[in-house]
C-alpha positions in Angstrom: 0.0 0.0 0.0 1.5 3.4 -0.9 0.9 6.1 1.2 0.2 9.4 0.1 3.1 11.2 -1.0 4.2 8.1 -2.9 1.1 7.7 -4.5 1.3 11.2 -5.7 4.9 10.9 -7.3 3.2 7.8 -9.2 0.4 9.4 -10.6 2.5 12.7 -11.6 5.3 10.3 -13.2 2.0 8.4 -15.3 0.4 11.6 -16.5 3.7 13.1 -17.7 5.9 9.8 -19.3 5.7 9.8 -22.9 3.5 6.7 -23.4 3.1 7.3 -27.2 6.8 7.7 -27.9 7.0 3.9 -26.3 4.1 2.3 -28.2 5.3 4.1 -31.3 8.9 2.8 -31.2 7.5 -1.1 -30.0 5.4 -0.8 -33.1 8.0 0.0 -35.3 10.4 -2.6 -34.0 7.5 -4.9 -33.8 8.4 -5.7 -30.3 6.0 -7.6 -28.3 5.0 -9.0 -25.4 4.7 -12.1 -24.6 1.4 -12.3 -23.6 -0.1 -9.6 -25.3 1.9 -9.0 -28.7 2.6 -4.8 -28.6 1.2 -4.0 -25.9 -0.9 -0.6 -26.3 -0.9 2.9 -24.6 -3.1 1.1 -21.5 -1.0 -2.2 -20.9 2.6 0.0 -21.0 0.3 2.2 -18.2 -0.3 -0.9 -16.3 2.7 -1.9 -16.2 4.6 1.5 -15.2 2.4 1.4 -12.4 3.1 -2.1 -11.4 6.7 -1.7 -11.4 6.8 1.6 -9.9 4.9 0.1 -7.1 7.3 -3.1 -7.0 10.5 -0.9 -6.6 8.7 1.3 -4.1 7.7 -1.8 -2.2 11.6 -3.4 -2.9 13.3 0.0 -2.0 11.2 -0.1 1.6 12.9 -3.2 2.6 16.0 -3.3 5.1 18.7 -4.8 2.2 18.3 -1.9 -0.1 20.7 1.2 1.0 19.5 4.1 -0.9 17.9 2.8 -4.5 16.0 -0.2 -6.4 14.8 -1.0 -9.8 12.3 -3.3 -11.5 12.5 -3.5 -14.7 10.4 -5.8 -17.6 9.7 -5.3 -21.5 11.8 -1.8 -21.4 9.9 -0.5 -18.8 12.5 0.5 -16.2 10.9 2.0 -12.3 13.4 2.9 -10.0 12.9 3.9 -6.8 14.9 6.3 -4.0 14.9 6.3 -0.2 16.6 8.5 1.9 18.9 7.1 5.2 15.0 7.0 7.0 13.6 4.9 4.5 11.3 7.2 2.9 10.9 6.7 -0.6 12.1 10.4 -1.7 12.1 9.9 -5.6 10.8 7.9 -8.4 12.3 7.3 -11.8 10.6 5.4 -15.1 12.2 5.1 -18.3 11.4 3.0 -21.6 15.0 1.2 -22.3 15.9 0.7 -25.8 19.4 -0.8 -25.2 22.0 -0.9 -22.7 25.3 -2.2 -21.9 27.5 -3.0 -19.1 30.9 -4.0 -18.1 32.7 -4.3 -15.3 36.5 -4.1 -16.9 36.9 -7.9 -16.7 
């Protein structure tokens, strides 16, 4: 359950992402979703929401120091706490492509 301020930073992050931008670009690359094919303007909602709330609920918990992402078909939620626990910032991103190394 999110309390207020949390739920607030949710719903502000959900009217302002660029939904259409996503859709646009998964229907281009005809990237799908398992269980829906392209998912439309709705499911990518849905699912911001949901993993907003997952790293929200992840970022709460004692193991995580200061930040925590979910992240599922390019949708990206990431979640900040301060050294109380309070969830101070929110993040979502659609992710194209990424790469990491760590020098090995």
């Amino acid at each position: 359950m999110l309390i207020k301020g949390e739920q607030k930073m949710v719903d502000e992050i959900i009217e302002n992402f660029n939904f259409q931008r996503c859709y646009d670009v998964m229907k281009h690359l005809k990237w799908s979703w398992a269980s829906t094919g392209v998912p439309s303007i709705e499911e990518l909602k849905e699912s911001a929401i949901e993993r907003l709330e997952r790293a929200i609920e992840y970022a709460k918990t004692k193991e995580v120091k200061d930040s925590c992402y979910v992240s599922s078909g390019g949708i990206k939620a990431t979640a900040y706490k301060n050294r109380y626990g309070r969830i101070i910032a929110l993040h979502l991103e659609f992710v194209l492509t990424e790469w990491n190394s760590d020098g090995d």
